[in-house]
N, C-alpha and C positions, 0 to 999 in steps of 0.2 A: 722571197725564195725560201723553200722550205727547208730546214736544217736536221741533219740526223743525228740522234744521241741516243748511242747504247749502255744501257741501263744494268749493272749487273748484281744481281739477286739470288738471294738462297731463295725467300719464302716469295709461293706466288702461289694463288689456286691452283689446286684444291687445298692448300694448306690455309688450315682455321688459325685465331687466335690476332693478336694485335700483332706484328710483326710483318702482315702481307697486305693489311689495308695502307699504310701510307703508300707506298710506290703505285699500288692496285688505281689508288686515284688520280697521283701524279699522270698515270698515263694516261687516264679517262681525258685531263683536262688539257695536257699538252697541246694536240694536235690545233686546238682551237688559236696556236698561237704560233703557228707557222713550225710547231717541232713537231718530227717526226721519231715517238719512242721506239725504240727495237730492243727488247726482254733477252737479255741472256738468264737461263736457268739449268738446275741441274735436272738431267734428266730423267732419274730414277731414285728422286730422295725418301728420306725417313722420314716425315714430318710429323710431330709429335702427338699434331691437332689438325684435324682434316675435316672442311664446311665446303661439301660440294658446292653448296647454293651461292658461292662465290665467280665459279668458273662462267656463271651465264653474264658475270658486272665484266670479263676483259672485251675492250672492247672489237670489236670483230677484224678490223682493218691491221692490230697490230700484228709486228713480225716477231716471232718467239724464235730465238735458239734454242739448242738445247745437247747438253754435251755428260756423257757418265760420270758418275761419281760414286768414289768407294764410301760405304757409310759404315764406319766403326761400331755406331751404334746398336745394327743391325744382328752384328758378330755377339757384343754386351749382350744382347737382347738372353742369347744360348743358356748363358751362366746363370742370368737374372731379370727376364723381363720385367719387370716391376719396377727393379734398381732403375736400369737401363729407359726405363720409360720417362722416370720422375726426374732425372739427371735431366734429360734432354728436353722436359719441361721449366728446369731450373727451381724445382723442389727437392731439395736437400732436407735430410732431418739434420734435429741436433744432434749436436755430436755426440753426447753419452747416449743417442739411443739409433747412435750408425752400428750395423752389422759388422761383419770382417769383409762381406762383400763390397756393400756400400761404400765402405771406408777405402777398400785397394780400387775401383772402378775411379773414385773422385780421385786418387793419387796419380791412375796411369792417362785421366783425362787431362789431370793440371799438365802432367810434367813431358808427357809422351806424343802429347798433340796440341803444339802452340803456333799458332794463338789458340788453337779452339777444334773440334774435332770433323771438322771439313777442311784439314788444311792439305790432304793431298790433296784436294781439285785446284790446287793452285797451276802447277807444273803443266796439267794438258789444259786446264783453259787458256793459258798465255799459247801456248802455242795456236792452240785453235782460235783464238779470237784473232792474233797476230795477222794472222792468212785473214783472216774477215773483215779486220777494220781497213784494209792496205786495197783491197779486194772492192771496198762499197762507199768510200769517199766519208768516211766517220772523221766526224771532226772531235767531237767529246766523247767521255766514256764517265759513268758514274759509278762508283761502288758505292751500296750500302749496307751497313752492318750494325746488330751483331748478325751472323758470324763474321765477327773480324779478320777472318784471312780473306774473305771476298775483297779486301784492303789492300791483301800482298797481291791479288790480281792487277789491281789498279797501277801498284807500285812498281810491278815488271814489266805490266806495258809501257809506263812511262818512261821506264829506263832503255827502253828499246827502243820507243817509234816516237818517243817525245810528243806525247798525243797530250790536248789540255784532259786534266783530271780534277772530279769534285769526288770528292769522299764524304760522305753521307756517314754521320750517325745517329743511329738512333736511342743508344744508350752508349754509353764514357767506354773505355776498353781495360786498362785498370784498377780505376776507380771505383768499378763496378760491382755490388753488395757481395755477389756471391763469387767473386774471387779471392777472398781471404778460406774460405771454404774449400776449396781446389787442391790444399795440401803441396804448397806448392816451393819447391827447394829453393835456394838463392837461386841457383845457377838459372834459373827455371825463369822467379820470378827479374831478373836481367836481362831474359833472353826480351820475355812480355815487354819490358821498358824501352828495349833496342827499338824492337817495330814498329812500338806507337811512335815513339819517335820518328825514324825512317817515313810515316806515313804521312804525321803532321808538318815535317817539312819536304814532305816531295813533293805535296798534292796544289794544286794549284790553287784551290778552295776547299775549305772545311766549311760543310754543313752541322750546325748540331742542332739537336732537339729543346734544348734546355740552356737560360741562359747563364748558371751554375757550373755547367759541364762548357760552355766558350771563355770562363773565367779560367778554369783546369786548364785548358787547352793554350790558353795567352801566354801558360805559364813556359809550355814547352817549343810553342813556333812561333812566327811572327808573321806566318802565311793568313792572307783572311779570314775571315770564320763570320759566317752568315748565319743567325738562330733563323732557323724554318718548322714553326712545333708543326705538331701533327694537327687535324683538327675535325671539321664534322665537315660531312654533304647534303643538300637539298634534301635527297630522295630520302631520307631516313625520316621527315617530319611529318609522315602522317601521325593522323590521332588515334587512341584507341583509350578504349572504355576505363576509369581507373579499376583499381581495384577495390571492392568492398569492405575489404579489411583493412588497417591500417598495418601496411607493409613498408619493414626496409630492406632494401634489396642491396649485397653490392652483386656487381656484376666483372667476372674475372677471376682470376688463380688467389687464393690466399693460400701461401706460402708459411712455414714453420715461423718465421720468424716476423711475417706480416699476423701478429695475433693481438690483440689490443684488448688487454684484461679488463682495460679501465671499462668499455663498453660493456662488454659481456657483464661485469657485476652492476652496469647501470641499468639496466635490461631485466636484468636477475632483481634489482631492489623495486625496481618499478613493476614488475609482476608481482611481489610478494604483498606491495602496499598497495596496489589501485585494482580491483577486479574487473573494473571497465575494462583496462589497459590490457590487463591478461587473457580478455576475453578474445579483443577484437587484434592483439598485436602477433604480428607475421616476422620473422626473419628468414629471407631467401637469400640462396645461396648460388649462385648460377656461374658456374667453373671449375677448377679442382680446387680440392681445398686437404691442405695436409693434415695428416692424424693428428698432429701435435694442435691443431687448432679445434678442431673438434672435440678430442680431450678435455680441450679448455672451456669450451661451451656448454660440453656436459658435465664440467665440474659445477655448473654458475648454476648448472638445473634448469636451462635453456631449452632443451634437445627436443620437449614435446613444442614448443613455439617453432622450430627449426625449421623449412623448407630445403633440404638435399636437392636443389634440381641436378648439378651435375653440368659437364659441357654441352652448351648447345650453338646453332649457323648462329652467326651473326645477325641475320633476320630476327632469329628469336632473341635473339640478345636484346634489341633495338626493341622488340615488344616489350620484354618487361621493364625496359628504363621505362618506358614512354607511360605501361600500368603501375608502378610502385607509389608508393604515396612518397617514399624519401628514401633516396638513392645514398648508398654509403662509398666513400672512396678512402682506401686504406693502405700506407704506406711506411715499410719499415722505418722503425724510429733510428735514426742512425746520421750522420754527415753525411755519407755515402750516399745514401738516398734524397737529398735535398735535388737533385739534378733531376730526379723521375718524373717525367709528367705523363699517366697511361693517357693512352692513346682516347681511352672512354671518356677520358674528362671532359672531353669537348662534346662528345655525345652526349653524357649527361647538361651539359649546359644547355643544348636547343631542346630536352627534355620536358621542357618548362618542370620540373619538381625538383624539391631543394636539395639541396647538397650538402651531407656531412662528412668533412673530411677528416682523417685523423694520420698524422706525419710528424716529421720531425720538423723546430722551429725554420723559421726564415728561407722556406725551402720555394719551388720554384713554383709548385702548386700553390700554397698559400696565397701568392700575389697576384695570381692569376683571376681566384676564387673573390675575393676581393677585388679584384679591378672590374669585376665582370657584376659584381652583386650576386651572385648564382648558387650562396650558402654561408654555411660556416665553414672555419678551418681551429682544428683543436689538438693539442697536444696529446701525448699518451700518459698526461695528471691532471687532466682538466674535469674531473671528477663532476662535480660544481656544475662548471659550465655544460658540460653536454647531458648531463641529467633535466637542468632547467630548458638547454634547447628543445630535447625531444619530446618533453611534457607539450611544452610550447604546439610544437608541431601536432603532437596527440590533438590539441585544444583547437587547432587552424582545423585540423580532418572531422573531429566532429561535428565542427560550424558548416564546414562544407566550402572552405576560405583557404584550404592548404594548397598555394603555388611558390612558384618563384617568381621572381621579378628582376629579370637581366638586363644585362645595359652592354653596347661595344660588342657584341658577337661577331659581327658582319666577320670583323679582320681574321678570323679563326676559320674561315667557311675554305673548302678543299681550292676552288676554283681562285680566290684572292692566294691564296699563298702556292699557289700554282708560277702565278704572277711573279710572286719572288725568286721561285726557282728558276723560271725563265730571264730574267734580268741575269742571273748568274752566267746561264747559258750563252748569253748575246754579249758578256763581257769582252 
């Protein structure tokens, strides 16, 4: 018998960027296991990042809701679209080089809309879903976040109709890097502590991405907590031609504070000493990337090696992991970030091209990366080490010998950990 479980979601096609592929697939592979997904969404969102060529992956059978929502953002945009852009991509400058703008928008986002600035769609979704779940015989309902007030949706139906609830996250709520940036008062940061709380012990199941952020989480509930990372699909492994040059590619946002000097001067010393290297080496950049990192690139005397692609579909994303000679994965050096595993990591692993990653120690990526064989993983002083790796790699590309060689993928593939969501479901 087929079982129904409504899904509820800020990001879903057309909205680009890592955020709308996990559920995107969850739902692809569902049905194949006797559930039946039903998409609540908003209906008239800002999304930051928009990849049309997503809308033709839902799959056709499903049932979308869809109900308004006021977007604050929209309003920011008036004062400052730039500010207003880079906020709701979760690019922050540093602080000495915030505006008066910049600076009041991140104060009236911490303190004046918590959890997070979709939290009026809280009040008319419960009503409207109320009438809907009561109405179509829904037994589960899931929220995922961020945005964490699609949380407090979960949290009001619960309180109401006592509906099983799994809460989905995708990143900690917080824990999360760029909440200390937020400017955010006691009272403020009390209120954020109250709801996580309220959430972790109302929900029936916690899902988390990372098993760092189910350690965080032990600490506040005693409700289960299932890791479900994100991971790859089939259809992304075709082949395509490498590239000619010896290119490293990362692929994604690099953020102010994602800027890893250590490379750049390795990059910078190995163009000035090897003219082979300088000749034939590429740095692509495929996402946003904030000034403060750029800066820094063109301080190393980088910028003529640089490739600026800039945001592209996720198709294209997939193409140049698959042409890069060696994919880069970059991860603010912090505690905070030990919990992050992007979402590309797993696409870069069926890649077949290696992997350098640069993060903070003991983090959740590192062990990943290593269980898998799928690269290196290196500090932000490892000086030494990733100079001699990427000569290495130079040395593999010229041979005509530069791959990866993975091991254990299968369990990372969409449709196995579909698997595990389902077991939650049939609990």
């Amino acid at each position: 018998m087929t079982k129904k479980v409504l899904i509820i979601t800020y990001y879903w096609p057309p909205a680009g960027g890592p955020g709308v592929q996990r559920w995107l697939k969850f739902v692809k592979y569902l049905p194949e296991f006797n559930i039946e997904p039903i998409v609540y969404i908003p209906e008239n969102p800002n999304y930051p990042l928009v990849d049309e060529s997503l809308v033709s992956e839902i799959p056709k059978k499903t049932t979308i809701l869809s109900h308004l929502i006021k977007e604050p953002y929209r309003l920011a945009g008036i004062f400052s679209k730039k500010s207003s852009k880079t906020i709701s991509k979760g690019i922050i400058s540093d602080v000495e080089k915030q505006g008066v703008i910049e600076k009041l928008m991140l104060y009236i986002r911490g303190n004046f809309f918590i959890p997070d600035a979709r939290v009026s769609w809280v009040k008319p979704s419960v009503k409207y879903l109320s009438d809907y779940i009561s109405k179509n015989n829904i037994e589960t309902i899931i929220t995922t976040g961020p945005p964490h007030s699609l949380h407090l949706i979960g949290l009001r139906l619960k309180e109401s109709l006592n509906i099983r609830w799994l809460a989905d996250f995708r990143d900690p709520w917080t824990t999360i890097g760029y909440h200390k940036q937020l400017k955010l008062t006691k009272s403020s940061q009390k209120k954020h502590k109250t709801l996580e709380k309220q959430v972790l012990t109302s929900a029936d199941h916690i899902i988390t991405t990372s098993f760092v952020t189910k350690s965080q989480f032990k600490n506040i509930t005693n409700r289960p907590i299932e890791v479900i990372t994100n991971g790859y699909d089939y259809e992304t492994m075709d082949r395509f031609e490498l590239d000619s040059m010896f290119t490293i590619a990362h692929i994604g946002s690099l953020l102010s504070k994602r800027n890893p000097e250590v490379l750049w001067k390795v990059l910078s010393d190995l163009v000035k000493e090897d003219e082979g290297f300088a000749r034939e080496f590429r740095l692509n950049l495929i996402g946003a990337v904030s000034d403060d990192v750029l800066e820094s690139i063109e301080k190393h005397n980088l910028i003529s090696s640089v490739n600026n692609v800039g945001y592209v579909s996720h198709k294209e994303a997939i193409e140049f992991q698959k042409k890069s000679q060696v994919l880069l994965l970059i991860e603010i050096d912090s505690n905070d970030t030990k919990c992050i595993i992007p979402g590309k990591l797993f696409e870069y692993m069926v890649s077949n091209r290696p992997i350098i990653a640069i993060g903070p120690d003991e983090s959740d990526v590192e062990n990943i990366i290593k269980e898998t064989n799928t690269g290196v993983y290196l500090g932000y002083h490892d000086y030494e080490l990733l100079k001699t790796t990427i000569l290495a790699h130079f040395k593999s590309f010229k041979n005509n010998s530069l791959q990866s060689h993975p091991i254990g993928l299968q369990k990372y593939s969409r449709k196995k950990l579909t698997e595990q969501l389902v077991a939650l479901i049939n609990k």
